[in-house]
ZAFIKE-384362 format. One line per field, with one value per residue (C-alpha): residue in three letters; x, y, z. Coordinates in pm, 1 decimal, decimal comma. Layout:
# ZAFIKE-384362
residu: c(ALA:...)
xx: c(X:...)
yy: c(Y:...)
zz: c(Z:...)
END
This chain:
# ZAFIKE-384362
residu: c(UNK:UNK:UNK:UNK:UNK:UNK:UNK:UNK:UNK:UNK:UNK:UNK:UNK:UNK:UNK:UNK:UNK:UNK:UNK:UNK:UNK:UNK:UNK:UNK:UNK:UNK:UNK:UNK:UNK:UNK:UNK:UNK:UNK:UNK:UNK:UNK:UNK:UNK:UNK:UNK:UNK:UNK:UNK:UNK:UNK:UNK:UNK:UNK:UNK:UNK:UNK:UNK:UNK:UNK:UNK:UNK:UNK:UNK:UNK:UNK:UNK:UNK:UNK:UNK:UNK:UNK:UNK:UNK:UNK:UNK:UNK:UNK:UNK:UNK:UNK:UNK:UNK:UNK:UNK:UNK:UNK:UNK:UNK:UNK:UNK:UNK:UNK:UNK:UNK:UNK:UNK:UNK:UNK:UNK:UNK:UNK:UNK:UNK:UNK:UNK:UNK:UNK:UNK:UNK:UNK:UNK:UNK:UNK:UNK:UNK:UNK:UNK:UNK:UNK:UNK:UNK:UNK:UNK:UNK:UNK:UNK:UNK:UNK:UNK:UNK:UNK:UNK:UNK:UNK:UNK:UNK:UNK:UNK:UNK:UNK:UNK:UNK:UNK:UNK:UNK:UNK:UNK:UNK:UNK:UNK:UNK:UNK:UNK:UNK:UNK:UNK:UNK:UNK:UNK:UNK:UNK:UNK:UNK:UNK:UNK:UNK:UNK:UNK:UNK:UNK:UNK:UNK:UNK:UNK:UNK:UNK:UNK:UNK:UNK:UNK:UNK:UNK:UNK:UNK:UNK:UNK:UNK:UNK:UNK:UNK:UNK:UNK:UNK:UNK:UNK:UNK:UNK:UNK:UNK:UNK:UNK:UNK:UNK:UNK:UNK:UNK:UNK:UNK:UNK:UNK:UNK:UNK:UNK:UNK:UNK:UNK:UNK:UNK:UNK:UNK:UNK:UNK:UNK:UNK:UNK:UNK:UNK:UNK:UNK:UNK:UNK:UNK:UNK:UNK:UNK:UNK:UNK:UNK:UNK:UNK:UNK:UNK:UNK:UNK:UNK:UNK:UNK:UNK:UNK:UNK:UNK:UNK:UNK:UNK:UNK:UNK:UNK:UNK:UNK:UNK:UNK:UNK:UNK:UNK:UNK:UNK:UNK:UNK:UNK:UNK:UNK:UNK:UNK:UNK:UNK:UNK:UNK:UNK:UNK:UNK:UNK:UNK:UNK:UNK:UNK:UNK:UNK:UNK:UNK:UNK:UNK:UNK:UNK:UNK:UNK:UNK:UNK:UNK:UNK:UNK:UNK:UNK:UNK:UNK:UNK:UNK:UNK:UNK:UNK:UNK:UNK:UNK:UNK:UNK:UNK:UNK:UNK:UNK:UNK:UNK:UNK:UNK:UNK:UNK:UNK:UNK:UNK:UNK:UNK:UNK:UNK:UNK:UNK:UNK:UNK:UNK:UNK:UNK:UNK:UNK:UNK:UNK:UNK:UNK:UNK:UNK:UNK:UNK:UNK:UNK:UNK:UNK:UNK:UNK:UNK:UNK:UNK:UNK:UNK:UNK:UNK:UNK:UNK:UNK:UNK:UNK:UNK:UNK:UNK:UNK:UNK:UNK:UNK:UNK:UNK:UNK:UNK:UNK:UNK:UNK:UNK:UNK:UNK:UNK:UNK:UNK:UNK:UNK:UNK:UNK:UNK:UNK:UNK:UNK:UNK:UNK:UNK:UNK:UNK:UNK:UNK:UNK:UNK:UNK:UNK:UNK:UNK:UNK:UNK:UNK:UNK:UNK:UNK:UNK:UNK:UNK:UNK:UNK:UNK:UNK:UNK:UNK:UNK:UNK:UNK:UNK:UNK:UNK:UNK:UNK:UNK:UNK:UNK:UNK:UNK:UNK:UNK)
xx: c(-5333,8:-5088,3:-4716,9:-4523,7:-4174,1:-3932,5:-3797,7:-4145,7:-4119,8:-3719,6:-3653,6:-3898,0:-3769,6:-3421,2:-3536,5:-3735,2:-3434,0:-3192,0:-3436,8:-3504,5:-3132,4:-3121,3:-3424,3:-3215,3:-2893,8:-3130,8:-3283,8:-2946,5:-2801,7:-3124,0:-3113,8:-2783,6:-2539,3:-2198,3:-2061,5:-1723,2:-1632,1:-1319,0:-1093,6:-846,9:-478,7:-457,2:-70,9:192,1:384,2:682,4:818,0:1161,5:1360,8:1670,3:1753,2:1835,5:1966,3:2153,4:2412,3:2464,1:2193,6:1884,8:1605,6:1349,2:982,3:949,7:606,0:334,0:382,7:-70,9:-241,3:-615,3:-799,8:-1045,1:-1290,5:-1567,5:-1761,3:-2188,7:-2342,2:-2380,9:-2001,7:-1909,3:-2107,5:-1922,3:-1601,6:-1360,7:-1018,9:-884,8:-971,7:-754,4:-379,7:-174,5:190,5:451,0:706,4:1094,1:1174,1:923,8:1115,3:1175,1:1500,8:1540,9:1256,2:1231,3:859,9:715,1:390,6:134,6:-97,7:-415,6:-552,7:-877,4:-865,4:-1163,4:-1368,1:-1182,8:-1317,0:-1665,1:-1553,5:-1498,9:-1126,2:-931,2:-693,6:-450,9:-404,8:-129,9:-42,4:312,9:536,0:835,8:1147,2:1506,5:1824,4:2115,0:2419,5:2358,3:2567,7:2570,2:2604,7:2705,1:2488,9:2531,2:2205,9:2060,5:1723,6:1439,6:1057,5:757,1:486,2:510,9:627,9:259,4:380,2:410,8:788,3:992,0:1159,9:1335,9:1681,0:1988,1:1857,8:2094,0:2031,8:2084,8:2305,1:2440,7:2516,0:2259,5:2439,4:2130,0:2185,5:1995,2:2009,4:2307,1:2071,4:1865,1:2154,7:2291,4:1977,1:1984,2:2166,3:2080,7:1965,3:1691,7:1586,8:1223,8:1053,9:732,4:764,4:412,9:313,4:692,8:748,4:1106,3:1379,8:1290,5:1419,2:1173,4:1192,5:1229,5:1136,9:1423,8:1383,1:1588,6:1582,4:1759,8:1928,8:1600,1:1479,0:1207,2:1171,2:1238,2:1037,9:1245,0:1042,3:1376,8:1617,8:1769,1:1902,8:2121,4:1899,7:1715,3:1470,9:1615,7:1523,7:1608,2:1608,4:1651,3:1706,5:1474,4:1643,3:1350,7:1477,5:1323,3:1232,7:1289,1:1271,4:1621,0:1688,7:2052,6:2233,7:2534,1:2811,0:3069,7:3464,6:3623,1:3482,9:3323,5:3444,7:3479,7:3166,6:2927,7:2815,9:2706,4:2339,6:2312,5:2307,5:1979,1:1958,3:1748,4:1641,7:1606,7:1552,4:1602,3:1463,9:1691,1:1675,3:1855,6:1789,5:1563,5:1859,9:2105,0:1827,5:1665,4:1867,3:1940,7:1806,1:1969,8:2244,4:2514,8:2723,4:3112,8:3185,3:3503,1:3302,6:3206,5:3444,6:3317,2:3670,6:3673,5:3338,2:3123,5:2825,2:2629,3:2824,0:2607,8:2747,2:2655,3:2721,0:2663,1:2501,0:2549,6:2961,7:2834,7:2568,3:2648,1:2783,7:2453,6:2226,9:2179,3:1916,2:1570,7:1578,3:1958,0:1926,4:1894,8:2224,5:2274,5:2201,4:2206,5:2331,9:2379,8:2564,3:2436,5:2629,2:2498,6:2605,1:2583,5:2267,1:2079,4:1859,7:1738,1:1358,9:1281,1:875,5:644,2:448,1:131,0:163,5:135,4:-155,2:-365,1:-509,7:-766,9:-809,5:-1027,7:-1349,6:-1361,1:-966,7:-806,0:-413,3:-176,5:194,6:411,0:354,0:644,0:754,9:966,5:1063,0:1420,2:1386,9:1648,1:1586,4:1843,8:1779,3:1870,8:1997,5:1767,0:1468,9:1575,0:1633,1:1264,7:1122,7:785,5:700,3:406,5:88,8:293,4:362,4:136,3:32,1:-179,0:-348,6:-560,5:-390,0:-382,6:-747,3:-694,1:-545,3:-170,9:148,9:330,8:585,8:434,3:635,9:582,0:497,4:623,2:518,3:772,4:780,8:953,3:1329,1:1341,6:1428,0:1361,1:1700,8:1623,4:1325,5:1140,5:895,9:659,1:596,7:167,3:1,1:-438,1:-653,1:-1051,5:-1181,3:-1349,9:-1600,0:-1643,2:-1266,8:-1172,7:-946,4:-841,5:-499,1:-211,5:-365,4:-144,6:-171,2:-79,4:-418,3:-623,6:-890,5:-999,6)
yy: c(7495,9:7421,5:7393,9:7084,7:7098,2:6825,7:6969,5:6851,2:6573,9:6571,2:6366,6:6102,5:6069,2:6022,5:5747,6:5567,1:5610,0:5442,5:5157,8:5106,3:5056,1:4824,2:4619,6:4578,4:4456,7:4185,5:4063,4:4070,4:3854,7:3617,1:3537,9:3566,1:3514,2:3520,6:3176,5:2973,8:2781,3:2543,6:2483,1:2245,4:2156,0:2528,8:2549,1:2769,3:2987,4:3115,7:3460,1:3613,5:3298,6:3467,4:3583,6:3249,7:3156,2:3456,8:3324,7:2963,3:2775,6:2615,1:2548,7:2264,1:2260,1:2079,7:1855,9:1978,8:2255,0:2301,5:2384,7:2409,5:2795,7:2892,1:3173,9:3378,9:3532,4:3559,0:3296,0:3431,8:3495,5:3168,3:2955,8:3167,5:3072,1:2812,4:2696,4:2909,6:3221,7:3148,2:3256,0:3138,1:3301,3:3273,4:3571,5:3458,2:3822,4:3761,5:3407,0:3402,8:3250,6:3101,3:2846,8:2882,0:2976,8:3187,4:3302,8:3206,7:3536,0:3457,3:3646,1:3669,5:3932,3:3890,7:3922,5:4207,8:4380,5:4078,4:3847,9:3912,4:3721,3:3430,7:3196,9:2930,5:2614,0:2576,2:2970,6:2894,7:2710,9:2521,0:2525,9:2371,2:2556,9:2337,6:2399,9:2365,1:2088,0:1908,4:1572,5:1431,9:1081,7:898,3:847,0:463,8:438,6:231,0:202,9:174,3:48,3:-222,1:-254,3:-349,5:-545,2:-933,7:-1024,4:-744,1:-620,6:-338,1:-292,3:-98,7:236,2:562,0:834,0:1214,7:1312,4:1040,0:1226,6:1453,8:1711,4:1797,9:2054,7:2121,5:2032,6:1797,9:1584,3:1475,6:1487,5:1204,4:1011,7:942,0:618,6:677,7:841,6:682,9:790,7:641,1:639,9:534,2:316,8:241,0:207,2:242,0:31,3:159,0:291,2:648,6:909,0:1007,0:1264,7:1076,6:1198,7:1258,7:990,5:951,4:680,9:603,6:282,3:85,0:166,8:434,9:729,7:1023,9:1375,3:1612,1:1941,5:2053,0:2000,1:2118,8:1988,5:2095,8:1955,1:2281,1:2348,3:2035,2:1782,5:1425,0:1234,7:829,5:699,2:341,6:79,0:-178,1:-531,2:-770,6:-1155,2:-1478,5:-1855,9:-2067,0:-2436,2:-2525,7:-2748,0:-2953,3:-3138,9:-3354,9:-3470,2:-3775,7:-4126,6:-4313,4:-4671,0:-4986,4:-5134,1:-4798,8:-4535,3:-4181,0:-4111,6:-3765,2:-3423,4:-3340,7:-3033,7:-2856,0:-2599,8:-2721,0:-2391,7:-2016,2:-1682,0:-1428,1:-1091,8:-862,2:-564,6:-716,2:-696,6:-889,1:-1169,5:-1198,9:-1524,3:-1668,5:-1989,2:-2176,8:-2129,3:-2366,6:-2465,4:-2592,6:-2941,1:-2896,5:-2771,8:-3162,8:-3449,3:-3791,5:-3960,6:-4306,1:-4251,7:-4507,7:-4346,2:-4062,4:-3695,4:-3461,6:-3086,6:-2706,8:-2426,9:-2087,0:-2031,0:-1623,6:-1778,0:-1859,9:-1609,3:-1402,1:-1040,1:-797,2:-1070,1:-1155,7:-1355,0:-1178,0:-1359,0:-1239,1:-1499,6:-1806,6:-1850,7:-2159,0:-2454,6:-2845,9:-3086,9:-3428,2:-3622,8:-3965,8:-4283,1:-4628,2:-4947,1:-5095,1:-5288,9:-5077,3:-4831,6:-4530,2:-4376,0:-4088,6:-4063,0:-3824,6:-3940,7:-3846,5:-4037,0:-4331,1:-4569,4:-4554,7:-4920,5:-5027,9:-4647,5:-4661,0:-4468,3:-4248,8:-4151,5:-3921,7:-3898,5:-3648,3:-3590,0:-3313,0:-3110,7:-3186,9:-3509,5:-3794,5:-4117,7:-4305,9:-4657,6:-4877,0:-5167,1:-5447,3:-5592,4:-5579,9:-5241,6:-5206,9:-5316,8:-5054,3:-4777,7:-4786,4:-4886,0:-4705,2:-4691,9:-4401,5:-4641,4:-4947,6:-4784,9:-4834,6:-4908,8:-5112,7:-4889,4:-5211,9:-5273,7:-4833,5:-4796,1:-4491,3:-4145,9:-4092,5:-4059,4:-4403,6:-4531,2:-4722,4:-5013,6:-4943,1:-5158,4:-5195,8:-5405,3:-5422,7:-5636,3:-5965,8:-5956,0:-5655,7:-5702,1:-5407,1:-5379,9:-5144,3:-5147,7:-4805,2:-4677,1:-4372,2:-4119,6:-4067,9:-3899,6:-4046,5:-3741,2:-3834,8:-3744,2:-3361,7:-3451,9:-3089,0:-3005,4:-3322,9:-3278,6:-3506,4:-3641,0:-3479,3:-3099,2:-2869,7:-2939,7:-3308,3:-3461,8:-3783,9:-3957,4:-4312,7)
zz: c(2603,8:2913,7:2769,1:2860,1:3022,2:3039,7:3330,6:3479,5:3766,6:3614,6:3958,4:3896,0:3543,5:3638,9:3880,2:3549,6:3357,8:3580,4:3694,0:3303,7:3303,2:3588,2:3418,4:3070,7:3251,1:3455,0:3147,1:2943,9:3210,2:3212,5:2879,4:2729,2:3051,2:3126,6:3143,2:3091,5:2791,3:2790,7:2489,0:2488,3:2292,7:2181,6:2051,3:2206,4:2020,6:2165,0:2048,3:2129,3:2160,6:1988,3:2341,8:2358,4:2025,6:1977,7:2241,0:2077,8:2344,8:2233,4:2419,8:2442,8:2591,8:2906,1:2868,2:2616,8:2395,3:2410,9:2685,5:2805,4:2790,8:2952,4:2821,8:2992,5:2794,2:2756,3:2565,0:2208,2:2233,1:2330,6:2078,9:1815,3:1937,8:1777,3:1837,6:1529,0:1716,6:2006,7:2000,0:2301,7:2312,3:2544,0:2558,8:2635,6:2723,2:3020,5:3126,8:3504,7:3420,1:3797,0:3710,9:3309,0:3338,4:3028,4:3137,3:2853,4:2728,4:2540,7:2278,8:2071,8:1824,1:1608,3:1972,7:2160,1:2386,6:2404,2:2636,2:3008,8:3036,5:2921,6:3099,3:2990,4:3208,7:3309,6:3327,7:3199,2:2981,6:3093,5:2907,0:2884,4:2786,6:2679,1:2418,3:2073,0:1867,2:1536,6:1424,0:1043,9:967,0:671,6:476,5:379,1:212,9:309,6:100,6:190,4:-80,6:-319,7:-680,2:-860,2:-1159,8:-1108,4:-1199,4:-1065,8:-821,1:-630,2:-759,3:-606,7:-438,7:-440,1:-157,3:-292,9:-112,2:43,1:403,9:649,6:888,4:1227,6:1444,2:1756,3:2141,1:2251,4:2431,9:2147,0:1906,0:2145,2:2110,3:1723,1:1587,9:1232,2:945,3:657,5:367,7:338,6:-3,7:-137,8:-421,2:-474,9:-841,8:-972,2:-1303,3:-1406,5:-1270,4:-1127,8:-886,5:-641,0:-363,2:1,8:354,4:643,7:954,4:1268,1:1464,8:1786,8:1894,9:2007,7:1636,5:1736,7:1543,3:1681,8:1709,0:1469,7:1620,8:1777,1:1515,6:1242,0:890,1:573,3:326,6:227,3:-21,0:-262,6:1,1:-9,9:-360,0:-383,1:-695,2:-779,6:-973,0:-1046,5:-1210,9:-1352,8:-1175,9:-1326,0:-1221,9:-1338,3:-1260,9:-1157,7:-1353,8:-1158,0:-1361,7:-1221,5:-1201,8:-1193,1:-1187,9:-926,9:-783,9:-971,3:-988,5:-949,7:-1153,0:-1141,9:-1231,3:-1217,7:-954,2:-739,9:-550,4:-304,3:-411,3:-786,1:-891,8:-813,5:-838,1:-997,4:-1125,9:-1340,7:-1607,6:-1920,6:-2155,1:-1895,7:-1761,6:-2136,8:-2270,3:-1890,2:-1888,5:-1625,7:-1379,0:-1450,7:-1166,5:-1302,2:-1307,6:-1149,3:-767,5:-732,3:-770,5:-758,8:-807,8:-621,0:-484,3:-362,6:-248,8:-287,7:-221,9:-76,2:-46,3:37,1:-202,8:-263,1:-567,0:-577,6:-640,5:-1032,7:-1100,0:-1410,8:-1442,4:-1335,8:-1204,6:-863,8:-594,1:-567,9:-185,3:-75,3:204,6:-22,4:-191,0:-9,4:-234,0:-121,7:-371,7:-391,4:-682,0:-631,1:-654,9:-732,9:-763,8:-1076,9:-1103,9:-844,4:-811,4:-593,4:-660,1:-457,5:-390,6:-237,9:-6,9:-142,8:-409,0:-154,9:-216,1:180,7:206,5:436,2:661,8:925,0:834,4:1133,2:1061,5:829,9:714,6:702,6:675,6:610,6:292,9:13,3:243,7:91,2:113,5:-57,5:-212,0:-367,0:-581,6:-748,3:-1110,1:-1464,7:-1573,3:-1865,4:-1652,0:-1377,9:-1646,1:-1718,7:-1343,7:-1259,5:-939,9:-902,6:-846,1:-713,3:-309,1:-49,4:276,4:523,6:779,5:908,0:1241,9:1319,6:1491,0:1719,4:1618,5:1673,6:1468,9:1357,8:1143,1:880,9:669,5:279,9:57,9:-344,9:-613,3:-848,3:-1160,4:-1220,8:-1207,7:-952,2:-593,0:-333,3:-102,8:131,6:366,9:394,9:651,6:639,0:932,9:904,0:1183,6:1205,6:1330,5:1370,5:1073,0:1024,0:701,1:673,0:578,4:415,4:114,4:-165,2:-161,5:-269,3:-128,8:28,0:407,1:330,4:429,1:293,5:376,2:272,0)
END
């Protein structure tokens, strides 16, 4: 039998061998090809900036702190590929510092050495040097949330500690106003201290980016402590001084508001039934006519008790006057009686609207005068929408004289069957 040699035809075989070669890389490249993937808003993390800090500068990034990469790579590599695997750094030591350019190196570790390159757009990062300063605020709080529990309400609140101290570039220290303390008081039901979050805003009230700054607050953070008081609904009660004018009496204090909404701790609002306003604020000495006057209730308000609305301390009252043997009734006007409405018109007024009447007569007759069903008015002559002013009408008993005439503002609308509302409802509307 004829040996075989290796060595046999070994120039042929070397010519196989590459060509084989040749025919893998083709077919390699066919189906799994080098190609480009883009990944965008990869972070930038810049290393060696205590060249900077070291000499008492800080530095800010000029426009976005992400940029765009760019990867080559063949396709099986690039469908593995996330975001995560991408590190983007820019070196300070490498700053050209004519232009404050960093050029930006990627890296993908888990894949070294199987892709072909990867490039960051832009190439470089942009970056400001300025001095460093500092800047003291004082610290107010501010919530966010509600308190759940009908009837209370968000006492005093205490900011731990009461002052911030931010360090960082003088540009942006220039741009804060002030300092807040926000907490979330969602679901508090007794007084509590809960931790709060640091926010900055500038004069404009927008918050401000706190990526290049610096506090003193530490590990312990911000703490606000939650006073939460309880809510409760008071009339006021007016006395008087002095006597009115021969020949008139005093018949008693109406106010507007009639009552308020206070609040307090349980143990100081408990027995607070009324706010009592002293007899010696009004003085009705001489008077012949009604004395109307402006107060501010918070003036009488006991020790630990105060308005749930701080804005509505302002109280309107009026001590009214009379001559003897007359009378002054106060009526809503939906309590009006509507006669003889058109039946393609509706009426409506404002909500809570009034109207004064006086009447003459024997005291004890007046004392016990009624005049809820006995108002109305005659809408026969009003045919066409519009607003008018409307004479009232009163039936009043024998031995009762009405002395002043009274008119009612009523707007007629065409009447909308579908959102007709019986009289007396809350946007002030009848129909006949």
């Amino acid at each position: 039998m004829k040996k075989y040699k290796f060595t046999n035809n070994i120039g042929l075989k070397i010519i196989a061998l590459v060509f084989s070669a040749f025919l893998w890389l083709i077919v390699v490249n066919v189906d799994n090809p080098i190609g480009s993937r883009t990944f965008t808003e990869i972070p930038v993390t810049i290393v060696n900036d205590d060249i900077i800090t070291s000499s008492g500068e800080v530095y800010q990034v000029i426009g976005e702190d992400t940029v765009s990469v760019v990867v080559y790579a063949n396709r099986e590599i690039r469908q593995d590929l996330s975001p995560d695997d991408i590190i983007a750094t820019a070196d300070i030591s490498e700053m050209d510092t004519s232009t404050n350019l960093i050029p930006i190196t990627i890296t993908i570790p888990e894949y070294s050495g199987q892709y072909e390159s990867a490039v960051a757009v832009p190439r470089n990062l942009r970056i400001q040097r300025e001095k460093s300063g500092r800047k003291v605020l004082a610290l107010t709080a501010d919530t966010n949330g509600t308190v759940p529990r009908d009837g209370y309400t968000l006492g005093d609140l205490t900011v731990h500690p009461d002052n911030v101290t931010v360090t960082g570039p003088e540009s942006a220290l220039e741009r804060i106003d002030r300092a807040v303390a926000r907490v979330d008081v969602s679901g508090i039901s007794k007084d509590e201290e809960r931790l709060a979050e640091l926010i900055l805003y500038d004069a404009n009230g927008n918050e401000l980016a706190q990526s290049q700054l610096e506090n003193n607050l530490g590990e312990d953070g911000l703490t606000v402590s939650v006073e939460v008081l309880e809510e409760k609904t008071v009339p006021v009660v007016f006395g008087v001084t002095g006597a009115p004018a021969e020949g008139y009496r005093y018949t008693g204090c109406t106010s507007e508001p009639e009552t308020i909404r206070i609040c307090g701790k349980s143990e100081d609002i408990a027995d607070i039934e009324e706010i009592t306003v002293p007899s010696s604020v009004i003085d009705i000495s001489g008077a012949e006519e009604p004395i109307q006057m402006t107060i501010d209730i918070t003036d009488y308000l006991p020790d630990g008790i105060s308005l749930v609305d701080e804005n509505s301390g302002q109280i309107t009252v009026t001590a009214v006057v009379e001559e003897e043997g007359t009378r002054t009734i106060n009526l809503l006007v939906n309590s009006i009686k509507i006669n003889n409405l058109a039946d393609d018109l509706q009426v409506s007024y404002e909500p809570d609207a009034e109207i004064s009447l006086r009447f003459r007569g024997d005291e004890s007759a007046l004392g016990v005068l009624d005049i809820s069903n006995a108002v109305s008015v005659d809408l026969s002559a009003y045919k066409d929408p519009g607003t008018y002013e409307v004479s009232v009408q009163v039936n009043v008993p024998a031995g009762i004289e009405v002395i002043s005439e009274a008119t009612v503002e009523l707007t007629l609308e065409e009447e909308q069957k579908e959102t007709t509302e019986e009289p007396g409802s809350q946007n002030g509307t009848q129909s006949q």
